[in-house]
C-alpha atoms as one frame of an Amber mdcrd trajectory, in Angstrom:
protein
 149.833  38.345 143.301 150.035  40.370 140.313 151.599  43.089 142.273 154.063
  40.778 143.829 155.275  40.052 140.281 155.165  43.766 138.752 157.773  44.246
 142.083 160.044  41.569 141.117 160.534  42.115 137.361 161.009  45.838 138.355
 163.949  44.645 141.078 165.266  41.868 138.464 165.444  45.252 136.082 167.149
  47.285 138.509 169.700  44.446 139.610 170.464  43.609 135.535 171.265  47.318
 134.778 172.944  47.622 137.526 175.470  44.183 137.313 175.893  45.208 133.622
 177.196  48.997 133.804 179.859  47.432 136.183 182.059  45.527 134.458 185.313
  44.934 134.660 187.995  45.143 132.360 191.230  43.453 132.414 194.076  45.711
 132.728 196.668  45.542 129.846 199.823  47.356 131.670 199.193  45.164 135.227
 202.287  43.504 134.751 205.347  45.108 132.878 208.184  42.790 131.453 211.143
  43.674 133.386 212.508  44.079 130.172 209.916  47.135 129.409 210.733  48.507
 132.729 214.649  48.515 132.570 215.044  50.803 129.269 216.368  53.645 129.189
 214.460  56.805 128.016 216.331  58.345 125.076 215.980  61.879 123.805 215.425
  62.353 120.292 218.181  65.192 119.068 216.190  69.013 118.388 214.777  69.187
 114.855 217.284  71.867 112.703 215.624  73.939 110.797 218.001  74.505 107.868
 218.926  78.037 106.865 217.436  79.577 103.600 219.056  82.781 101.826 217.722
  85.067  99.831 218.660  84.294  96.151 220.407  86.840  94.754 219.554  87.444
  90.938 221.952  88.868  89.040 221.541  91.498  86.144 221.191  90.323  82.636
 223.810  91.779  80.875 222.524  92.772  77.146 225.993  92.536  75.744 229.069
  89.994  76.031 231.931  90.557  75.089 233.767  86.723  74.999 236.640  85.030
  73.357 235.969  81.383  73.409 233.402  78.806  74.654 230.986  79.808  71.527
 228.609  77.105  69.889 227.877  76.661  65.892 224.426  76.645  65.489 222.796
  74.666  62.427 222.402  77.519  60.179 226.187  78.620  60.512 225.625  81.331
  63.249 227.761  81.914  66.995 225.918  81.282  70.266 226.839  81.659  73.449
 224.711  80.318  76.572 224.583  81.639  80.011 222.752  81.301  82.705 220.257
  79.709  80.861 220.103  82.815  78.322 221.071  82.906  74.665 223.295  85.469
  73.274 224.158  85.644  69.332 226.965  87.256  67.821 226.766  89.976  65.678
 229.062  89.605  62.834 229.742  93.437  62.494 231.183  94.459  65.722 232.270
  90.730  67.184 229.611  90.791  70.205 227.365  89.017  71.699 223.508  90.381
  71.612 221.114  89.192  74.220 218.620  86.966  71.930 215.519  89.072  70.298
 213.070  88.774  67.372 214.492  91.394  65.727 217.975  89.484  64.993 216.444
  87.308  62.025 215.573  89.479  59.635 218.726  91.645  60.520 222.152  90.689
  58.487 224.925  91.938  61.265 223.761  88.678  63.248 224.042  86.145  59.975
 227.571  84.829  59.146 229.250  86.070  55.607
């Protein structure tokens, strides 16, 4: 008797473990929409890359020589901007100096 029930709880086992690893799932794409179906497929255009250059830097002149398009600054002196550079004139010979230390203790660059 006891060996008759040691069987059957070992077969119940088996037949539990077995029923539960085979489930079934429901399948989510059984049935398309005809809507779904009928579309068309549409390529998406290539990706461009755009084109990059090498920047070309120009030289930095140390002197201009220029005739209009100069700013006052607020202690009387010319200025002339380019490129993002400063250039002050020098009062002595009318040109236009690449900015340096040098130019405030020197009296060609202040106005007379």
């Amino acid at each position: 008797m006891h060996l008759k029930n040691l069987i059957l709880i070992f077969f119940t086992g088996c037949l539990f473990l077995f029923a539960c690893s085979k489930k079934q799932q429901p399948q989510v794409n059984a049935v398309l929409p005809v809507e779904e179906v009928e579309k068309p497929v549409v390529e998406k255009p290539a990706v461009v890359k755009p084109v990059r250059s090498k920047l070309i830097h120009s030289p930095i002149p140390k002197v201009l020589t220029i005739y209009g398009g100069m700013q006052k600054s607020v202690d009387g002196r010319l200025y002339y901007d380019l490129e993002g550079r400063r250039y002050w004139k020098n009062y002595d010979d009318g040109k236009y100096y690449l900015f340096n230390k040098g130019m405030f203790s020197d009296a060609a660059f202040k106005p007379h």
